[in-house]
N, C-alpha and C positions, 0 to 999 in steps of 0.2 A: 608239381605239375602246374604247368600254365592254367588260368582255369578257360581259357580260349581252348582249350586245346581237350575239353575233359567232356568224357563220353562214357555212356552206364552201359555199359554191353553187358547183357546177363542171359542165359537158356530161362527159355517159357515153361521149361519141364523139366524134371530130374533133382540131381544134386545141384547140379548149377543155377537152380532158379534166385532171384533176389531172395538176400536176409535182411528182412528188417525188422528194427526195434520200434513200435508206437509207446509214447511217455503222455501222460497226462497230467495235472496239474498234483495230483499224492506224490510225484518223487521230487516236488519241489516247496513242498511245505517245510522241509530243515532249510531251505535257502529264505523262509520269513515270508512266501510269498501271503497274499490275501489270499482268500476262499471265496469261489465262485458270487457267494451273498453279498460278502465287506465289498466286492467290485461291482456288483449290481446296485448296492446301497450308494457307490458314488457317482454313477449313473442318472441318480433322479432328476427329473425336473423340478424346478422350483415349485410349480401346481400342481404335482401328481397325486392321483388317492392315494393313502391310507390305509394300507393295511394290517392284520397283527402278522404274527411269526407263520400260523396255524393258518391264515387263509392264501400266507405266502405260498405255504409248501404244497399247497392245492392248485399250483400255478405251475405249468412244465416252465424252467426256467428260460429259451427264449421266449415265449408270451413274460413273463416278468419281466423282462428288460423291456417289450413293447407298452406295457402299461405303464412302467415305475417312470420311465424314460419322456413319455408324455404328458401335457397337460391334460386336466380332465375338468370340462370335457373337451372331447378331440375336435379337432377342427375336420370337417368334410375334406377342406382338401387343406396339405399342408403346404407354405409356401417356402420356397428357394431357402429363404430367412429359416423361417420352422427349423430344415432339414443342415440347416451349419450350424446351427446351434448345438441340437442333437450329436452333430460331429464331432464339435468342439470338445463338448461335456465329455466325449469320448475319446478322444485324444489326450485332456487331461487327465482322466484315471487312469489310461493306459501307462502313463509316463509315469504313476506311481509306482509299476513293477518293480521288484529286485530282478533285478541280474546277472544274481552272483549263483556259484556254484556249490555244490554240500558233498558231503561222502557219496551219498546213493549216484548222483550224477557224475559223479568221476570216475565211477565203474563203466559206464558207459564207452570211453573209448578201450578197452580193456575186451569187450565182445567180440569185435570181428565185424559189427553187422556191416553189411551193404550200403545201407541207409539209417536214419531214425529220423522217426516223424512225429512229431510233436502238437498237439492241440495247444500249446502254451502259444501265450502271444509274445513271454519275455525273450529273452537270451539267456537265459540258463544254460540252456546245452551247449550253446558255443563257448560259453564260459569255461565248461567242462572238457572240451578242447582245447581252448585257447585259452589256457588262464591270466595272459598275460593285455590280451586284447581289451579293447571295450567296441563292444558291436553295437550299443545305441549311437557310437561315430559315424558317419556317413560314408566316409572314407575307408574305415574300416569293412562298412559291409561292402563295400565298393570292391574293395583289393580280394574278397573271399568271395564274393556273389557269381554262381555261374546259372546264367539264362540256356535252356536247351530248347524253348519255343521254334517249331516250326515252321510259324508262320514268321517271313522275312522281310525286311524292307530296304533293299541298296543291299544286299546279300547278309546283312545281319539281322540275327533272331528280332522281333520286335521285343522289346523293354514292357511287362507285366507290369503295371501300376498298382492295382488292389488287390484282384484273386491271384496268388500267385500259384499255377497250377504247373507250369516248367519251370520253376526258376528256386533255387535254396542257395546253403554257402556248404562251399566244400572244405575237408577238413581231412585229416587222418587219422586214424585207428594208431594203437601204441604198436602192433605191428607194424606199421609202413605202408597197409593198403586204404584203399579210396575209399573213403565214407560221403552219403549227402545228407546234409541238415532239410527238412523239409518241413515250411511252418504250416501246416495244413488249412488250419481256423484264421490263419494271416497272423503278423507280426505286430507288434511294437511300431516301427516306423511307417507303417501304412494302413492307418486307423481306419479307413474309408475302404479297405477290404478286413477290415478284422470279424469273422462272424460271431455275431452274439443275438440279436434276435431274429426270428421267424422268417420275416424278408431276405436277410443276407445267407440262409442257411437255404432258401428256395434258390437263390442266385447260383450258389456254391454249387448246386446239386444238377441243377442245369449245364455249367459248366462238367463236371466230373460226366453227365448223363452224354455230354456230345464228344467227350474223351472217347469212351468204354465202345459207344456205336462206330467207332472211326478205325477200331483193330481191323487191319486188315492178318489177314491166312494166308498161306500157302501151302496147300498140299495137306497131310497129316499132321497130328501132334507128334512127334518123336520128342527121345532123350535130348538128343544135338540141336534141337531149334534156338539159331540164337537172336537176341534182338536187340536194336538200341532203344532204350525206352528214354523217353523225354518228357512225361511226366509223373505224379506221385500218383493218381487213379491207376496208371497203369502199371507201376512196380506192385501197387497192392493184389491187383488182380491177380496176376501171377506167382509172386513171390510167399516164401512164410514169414507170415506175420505174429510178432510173440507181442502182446499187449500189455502193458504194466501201469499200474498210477491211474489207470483211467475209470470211471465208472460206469462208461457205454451206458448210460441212462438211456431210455426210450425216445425221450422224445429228441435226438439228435440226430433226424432223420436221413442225414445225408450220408453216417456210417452204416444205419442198418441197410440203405438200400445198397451198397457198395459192397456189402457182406453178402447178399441174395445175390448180385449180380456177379461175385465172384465164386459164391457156389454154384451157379448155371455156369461158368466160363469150361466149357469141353478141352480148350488146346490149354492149360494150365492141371496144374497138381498140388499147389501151394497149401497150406492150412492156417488155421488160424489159431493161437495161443492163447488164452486170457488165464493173466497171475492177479487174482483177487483174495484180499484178505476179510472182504467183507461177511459180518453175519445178520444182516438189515432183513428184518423178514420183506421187507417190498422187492428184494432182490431175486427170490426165491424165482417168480415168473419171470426175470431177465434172464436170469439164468438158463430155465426152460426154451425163451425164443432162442437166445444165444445156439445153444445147441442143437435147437430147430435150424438154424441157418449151418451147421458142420462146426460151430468152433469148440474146441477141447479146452477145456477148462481145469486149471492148475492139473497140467499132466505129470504124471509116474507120483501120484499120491501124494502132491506137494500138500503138507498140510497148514492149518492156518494156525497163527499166534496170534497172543496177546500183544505182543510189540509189532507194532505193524515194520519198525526198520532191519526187523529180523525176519519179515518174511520176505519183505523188498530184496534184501540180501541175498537168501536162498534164493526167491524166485530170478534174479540178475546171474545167479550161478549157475542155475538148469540153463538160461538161454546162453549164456557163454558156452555151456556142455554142447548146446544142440546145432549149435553154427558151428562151433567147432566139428563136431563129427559129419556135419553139412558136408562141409570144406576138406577136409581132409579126405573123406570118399574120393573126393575130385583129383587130388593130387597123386 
């Protein structure tokens, strides 16, 4: 399919609602990626404090990236200069990513899903489609990139520069149907919307906040409602969402509030999935909000290992099981 020509039509309710898969940076630790830390550690300014490991972890990690990231002390106001510097620094470490692809992530087109959305900045998952591409080419993202933005200019979508909130790379599923890549946190190639501290995650949140306000209704929620959706706030809203690899940490505020905002959503029915393998006693109260907000966590007694690529596994096999019987309801 042309990608001019490519459109998410999905029901707001029922069987037909979006399936999507969200990946987090765990199904890409077999591809050599760095850890959240080793990427904040190449982050630092040349004058930033000083801290040990132990007053690290007392830090939500975007506030870490705003401190490590800075001189200290701060300047009142930072200037033009300050702030490409900062970029810069930021652009370099991003270009350190792998993006290549592992066993866990080649399961991935093997699901069925709808979509997958991704906090990674790399190209792993397109890796995992496309094994044969290299999507830090320009060209290459070019030839896969489809923009669904509604706002136009000369009758074409206008071109998303940082936040990309319409726009991913299309790809297909080992069946034959339509998948969308969606980089949520931003990409690789577009360092100046990648969220990682505190500011770009208020931006992001603002953006998704004037998505979510803009659903318009018609009438009742019924089974048959159907809609084109043009961006990733709004397939989440709707759709079910099975989470893997991620560790929806607290302070990554623009997912809890997207979680509340889509357990208030009346014209949707979707749910939310979370496959965690962890046993961290700090997890125990995520765990509790989580399921404050409606989301099921490792359902039908998925239980936990010691090898975390054995639960990966299993948990990649329930959500194949559960799109599956999604989809075929339908059919």
């Amino acid at each position: 399919m042309k990608k001019e020509g490519i459109r998410f039509v999905h029901s707001t309710r029922g069987n037909e609602r979006p399936q999507i898969v969200m990946v987090g940076n765990g199904l890409e630790y077999e591809s050599g990626q760095p850890s959240w830390k080793a990427l904040i550690q190449a982050l630092k300014a040349p004058e930033c404090i000083t801290l040990s490991e132990t007053e690290l972890e007392s830090v939500p990690f975007p506030l870490q990236y705003q401190l490590l990231s800075t001189n200290i002390p701060g300047k009142a106001q930072l200037s033009a200069e300050d702030v490409k510097l900062e970029e810069r620094r930021l652009a370099t470490a991003v270009k350190e990513l792998k993006n290549k692809s592992n066993a866990l992530l080649d399961i991935l087109p093997s699901l069925g899903a709808d979509h997958i959305f991704t906090t990674n900045y790399s190209y792993c998952v397109e890796k995992a489609f496309y094994p044969k591409l290299d999507f830090t080419n320009m060209w290459t993202r070019g030839s896969y990139r489809f923009n669904q933005n509604p706002k136009l200019k000369d009758g074409v979508p206008i071109r998303e520069i940082y936040y990309r909130m319409h726009s991913g790379y299309h790809a297909l599923n080992q069946n034959g149907s339509q998948v969308g890549l969606w980089h949520i946190h931003g990409e690789r190639s577009a360092p100046r919307g990648i969220v990682v501290g505190h500011d770009r995650y208020g931006r992001l949140l603002s953006r998704m906040e004037s998505i979510c306000d803009s659903q318009k209704y018609e009438g009742k929620p019924t089974e048959t409602n159907r809609k084109i959706f043009t961006s990733w706030p709004e397939l989440f809203l709707y759709g079910d969402v099975y989470v893997i690899g991620l560790g929806f940490y607290l302070c990554e505020y623009d997912l809890w509030w997207l979680l509340r905002r889509k357990q208030r959503e009346r014209f949707a029915d979707g749910r939310v999935y979370f496959y965690d393998n962890s046993n961290k006693e700090e997890h125990v109260i995520r765990d509790h909000i989580l399921q404050a907000h409606g989301v099921i966590i490792n359902p039908d007694g998925l239980t936990k290992e010691n090898d975390y690529n054995i639960f990966y596994e299993k948990a990649l096999k329930d959500i194949q099981k559960r799109i599956g019987d999604r989809k075929s309801s339908v059919s």
